[in-house]
C-alpha positions as CSV (number, residue, x, y, z in Angstrom):
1,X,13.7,59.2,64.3
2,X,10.3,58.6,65.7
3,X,7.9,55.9,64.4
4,X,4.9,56.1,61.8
5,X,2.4,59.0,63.0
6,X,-0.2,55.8,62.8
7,X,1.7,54.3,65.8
8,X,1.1,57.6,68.4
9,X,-2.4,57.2,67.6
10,X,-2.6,53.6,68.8
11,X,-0.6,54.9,72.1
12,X,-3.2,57.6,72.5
13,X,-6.1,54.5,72.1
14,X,-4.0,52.6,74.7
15,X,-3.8,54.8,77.2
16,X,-6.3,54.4,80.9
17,X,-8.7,56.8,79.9
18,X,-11.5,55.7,82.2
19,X,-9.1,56.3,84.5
20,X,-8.0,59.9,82.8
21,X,-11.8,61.0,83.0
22,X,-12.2,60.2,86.6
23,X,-8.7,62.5,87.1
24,X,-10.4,65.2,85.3
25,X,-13.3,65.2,86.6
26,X,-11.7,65.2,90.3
27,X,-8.9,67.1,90.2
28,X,-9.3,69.1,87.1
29,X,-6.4,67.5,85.2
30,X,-5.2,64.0,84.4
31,X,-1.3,62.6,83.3
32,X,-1.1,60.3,80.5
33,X,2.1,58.6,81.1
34,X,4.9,58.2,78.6
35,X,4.0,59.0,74.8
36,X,7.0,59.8,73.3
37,X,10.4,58.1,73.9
38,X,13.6,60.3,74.8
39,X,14.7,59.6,71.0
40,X,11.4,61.2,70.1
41,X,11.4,63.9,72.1
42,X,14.9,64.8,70.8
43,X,13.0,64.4,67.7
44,X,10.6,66.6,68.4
45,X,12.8,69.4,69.6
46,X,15.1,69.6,66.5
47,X,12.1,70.9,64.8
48,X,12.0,74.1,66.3
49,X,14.6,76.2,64.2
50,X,12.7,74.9,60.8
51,X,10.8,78.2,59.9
52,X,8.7,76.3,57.3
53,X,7.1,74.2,59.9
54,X,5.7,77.4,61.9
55,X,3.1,80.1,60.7
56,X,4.5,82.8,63.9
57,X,6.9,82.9,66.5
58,X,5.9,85.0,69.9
59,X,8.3,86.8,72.2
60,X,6.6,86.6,75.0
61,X,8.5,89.2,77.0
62,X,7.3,91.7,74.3
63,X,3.6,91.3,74.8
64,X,4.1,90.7,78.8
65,X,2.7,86.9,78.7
66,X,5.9,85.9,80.0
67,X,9.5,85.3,79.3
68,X,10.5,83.3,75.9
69,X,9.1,82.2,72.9
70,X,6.4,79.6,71.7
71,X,6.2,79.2,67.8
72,X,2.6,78.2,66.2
73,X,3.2,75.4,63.4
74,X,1.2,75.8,60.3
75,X,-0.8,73.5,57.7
76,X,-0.2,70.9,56.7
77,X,0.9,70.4,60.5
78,X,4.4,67.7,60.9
79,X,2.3,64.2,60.7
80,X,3.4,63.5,64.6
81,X,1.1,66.8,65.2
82,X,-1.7,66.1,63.5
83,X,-2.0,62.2,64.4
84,X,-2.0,63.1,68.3
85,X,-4.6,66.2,67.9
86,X,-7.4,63.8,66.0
87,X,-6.3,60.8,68.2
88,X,-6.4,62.9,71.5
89,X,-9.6,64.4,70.2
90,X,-11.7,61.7,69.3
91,X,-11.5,60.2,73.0
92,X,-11.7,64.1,74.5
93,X,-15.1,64.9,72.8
94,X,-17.4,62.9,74.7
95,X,-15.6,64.4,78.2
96,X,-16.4,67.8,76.6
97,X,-19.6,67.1,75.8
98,X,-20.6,66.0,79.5
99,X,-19.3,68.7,80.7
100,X,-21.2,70.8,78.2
101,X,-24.4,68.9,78.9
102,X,-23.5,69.6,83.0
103,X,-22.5,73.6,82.8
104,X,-25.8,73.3,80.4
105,X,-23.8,75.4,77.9
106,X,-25.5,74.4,75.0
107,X,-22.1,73.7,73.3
108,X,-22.1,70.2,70.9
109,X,-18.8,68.8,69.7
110,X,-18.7,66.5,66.8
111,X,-17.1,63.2,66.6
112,X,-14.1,64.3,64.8
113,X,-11.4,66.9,64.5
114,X,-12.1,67.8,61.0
115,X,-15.8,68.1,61.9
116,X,-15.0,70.2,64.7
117,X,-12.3,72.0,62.6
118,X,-14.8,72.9,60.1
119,X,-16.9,74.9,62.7
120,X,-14.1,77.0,63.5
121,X,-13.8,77.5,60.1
122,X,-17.5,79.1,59.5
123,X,-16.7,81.2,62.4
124,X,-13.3,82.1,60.8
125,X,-11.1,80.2,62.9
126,X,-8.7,78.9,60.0
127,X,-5.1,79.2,62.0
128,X,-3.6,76.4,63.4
129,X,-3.0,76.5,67.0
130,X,-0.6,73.7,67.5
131,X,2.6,75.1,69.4
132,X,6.1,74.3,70.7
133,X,7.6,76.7,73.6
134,X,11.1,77.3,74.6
135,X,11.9,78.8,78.0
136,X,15.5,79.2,79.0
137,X,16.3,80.3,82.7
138,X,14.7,83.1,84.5
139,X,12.0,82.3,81.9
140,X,8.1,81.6,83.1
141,X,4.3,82.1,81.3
142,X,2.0,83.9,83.1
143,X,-1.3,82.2,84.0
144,X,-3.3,82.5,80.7
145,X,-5.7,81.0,78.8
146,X,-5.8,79.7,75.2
147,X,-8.8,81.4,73.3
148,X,-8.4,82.5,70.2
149,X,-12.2,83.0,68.9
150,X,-15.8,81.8,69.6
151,X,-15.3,78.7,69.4
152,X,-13.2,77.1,71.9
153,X,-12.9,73.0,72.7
154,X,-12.4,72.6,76.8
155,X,-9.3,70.6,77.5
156,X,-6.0,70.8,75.9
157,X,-2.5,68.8,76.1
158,X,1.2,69.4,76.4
159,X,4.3,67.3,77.1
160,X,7.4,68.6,78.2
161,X,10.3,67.4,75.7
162,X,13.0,68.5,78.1
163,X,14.4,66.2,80.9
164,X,13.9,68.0,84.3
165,X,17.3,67.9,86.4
166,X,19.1,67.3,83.3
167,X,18.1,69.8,80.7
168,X,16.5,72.2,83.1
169,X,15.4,73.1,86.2
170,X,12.2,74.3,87.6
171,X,9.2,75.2,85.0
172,X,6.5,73.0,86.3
173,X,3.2,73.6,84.8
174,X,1.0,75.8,86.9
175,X,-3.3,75.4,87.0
176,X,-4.7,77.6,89.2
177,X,-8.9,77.5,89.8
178,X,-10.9,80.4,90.6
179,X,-14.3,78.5,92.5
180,X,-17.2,81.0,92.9
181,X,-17.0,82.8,96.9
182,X,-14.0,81.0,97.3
183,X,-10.3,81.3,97.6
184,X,-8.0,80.1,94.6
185,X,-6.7,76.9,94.6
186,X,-3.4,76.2,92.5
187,X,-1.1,73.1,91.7
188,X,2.0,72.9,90.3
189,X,2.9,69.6,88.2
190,X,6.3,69.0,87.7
191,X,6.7,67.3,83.8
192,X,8.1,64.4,83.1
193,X,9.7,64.5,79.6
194,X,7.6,62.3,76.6
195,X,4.6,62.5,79.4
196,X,1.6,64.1,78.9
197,X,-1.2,66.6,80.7
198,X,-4.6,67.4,79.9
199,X,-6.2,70.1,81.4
200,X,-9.1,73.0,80.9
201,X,-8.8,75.4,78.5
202,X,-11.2,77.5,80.3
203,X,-14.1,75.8,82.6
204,X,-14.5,72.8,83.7
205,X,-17.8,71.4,86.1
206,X,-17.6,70.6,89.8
207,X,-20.6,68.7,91.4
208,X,-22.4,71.0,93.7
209,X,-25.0,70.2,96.4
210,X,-27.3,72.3,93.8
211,X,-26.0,70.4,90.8
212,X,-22.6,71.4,88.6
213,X,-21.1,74.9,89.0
214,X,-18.7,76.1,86.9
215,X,-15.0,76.7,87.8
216,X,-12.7,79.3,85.8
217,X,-9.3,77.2,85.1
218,X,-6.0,79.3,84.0
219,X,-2.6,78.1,83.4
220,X,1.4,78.8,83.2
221,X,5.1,77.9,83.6
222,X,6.8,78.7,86.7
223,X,9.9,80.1,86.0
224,X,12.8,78.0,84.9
225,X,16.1,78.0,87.2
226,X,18.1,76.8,85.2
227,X,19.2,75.6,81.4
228,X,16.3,75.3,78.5
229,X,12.9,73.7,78.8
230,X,11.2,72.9,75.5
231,X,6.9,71.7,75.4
232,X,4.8,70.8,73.1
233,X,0.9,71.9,73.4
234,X,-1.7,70.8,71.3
235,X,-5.1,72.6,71.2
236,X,-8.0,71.5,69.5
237,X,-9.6,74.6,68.6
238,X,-7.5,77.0,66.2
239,X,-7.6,80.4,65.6
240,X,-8.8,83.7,63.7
């Protein structure tokens, strides 16, 4: 069984994020390193047939983001959740507000999640957007990006829960930027299992000879050759 929530949030305040800010800042994404053990991830994973946990399930072939399934957990979110959004938060807020201040989008994030919650709240953003994805082979996610209202907080994480070359193969995680007059330019990041990613939701700033410019940031799955590939994803914002 995995440990007391309190215990992820102490990982989260443990983790290099000086040197996480400079990653985002230069490549557009940063990895955490480990922040759940195998036992956890397995953990983690044996949540997903509970249908009390999770406010919707999505096909994904249906709607043509993809192929399989992500399932949206609802409030009260499982005490793992909810620890890693406000710990993951509270160090993300002041990266977001820089980049705010840079892209001179006149966007201000509070402190704290349930500050921040709140004001998705008054624009009736009241869903939780907190997800776990399954992708079994052939599967894949088109490049997307997570809005789901007005008010939308710039970075997001996931963790693969899966082992690569054990429980599947393929499915890296795909960011691809679109730079003004200029030619995409894509990665693909294969997952370790229990480590993390943070990445744009939408924007993020590049420093320009002219000061920041703004860069439009979309993600995915490539497709999964082989066996079952489960993530988890938090995002900060949540939804209408």
């Amino acid at each position: 069984m995995y440990r007391k929530p309190a215990e992820f949030a102490s990982r989260v305040a443990a983790l290099d994020w000086k040197r996480i800010e400079s990653e985002l800042d230069g490549r557009g994404y940063a990895l955490t390193g480990r922040i759940f053990a195998p036992g956890e991830c397995r953990d983690l994973i044996a949540m997903y047939p509970d249908r009390e946990r999770f406010r919707s399930r999505i096909d994904m072939a249906r709607l043509r983001y993809g192929d399989g399934e992500y399932k949206y957990f609802a409030y009260p979110l499982p005490e793992i959740v909810a620890e890693l959004r406000e710990a993951f938060y509270a160090h993300l807020a002041p990266i977001a507000n820089r980049w705010a201040r840079g892209l001179k989008s006149g966007a201000d994030y509070p402190q704290t999640l349930s500050a921040f919650i709140e004001i998705c709240r008054e624009h009736g953003q009241d869903r939780p957007t907190p997800l776990m994805l399954k992708y079994q082979a052939q599967g894949y996610n088109c490049l997307h990006q997570d809005l789901y209202g007005e008010v939308a907080f710039p970075l997001q994480f996931t963790c693969a829960l899966s082992v690569c070359g054990r429980d599947f193969t393929g499915g890296e995680l795909l960011l691809v930027e679109q730079r003004p007059r200029a030619q995409s330019r894509g990665v693909a990041i294969a997952e370790e299992s229990g480590c993390g990613v943070i990445f744009p939701n939408r924007y993020r700033p590049i420093q320009g000879a002219r000061g920041h410019y703004r860069v439009n940031v979309r993600h995915g799955v490539s497709t999964i050759t082989s066996g079952t590939r489960y993530a988890l994803g938090i995002i900060f914002h949540d939804a209408k």
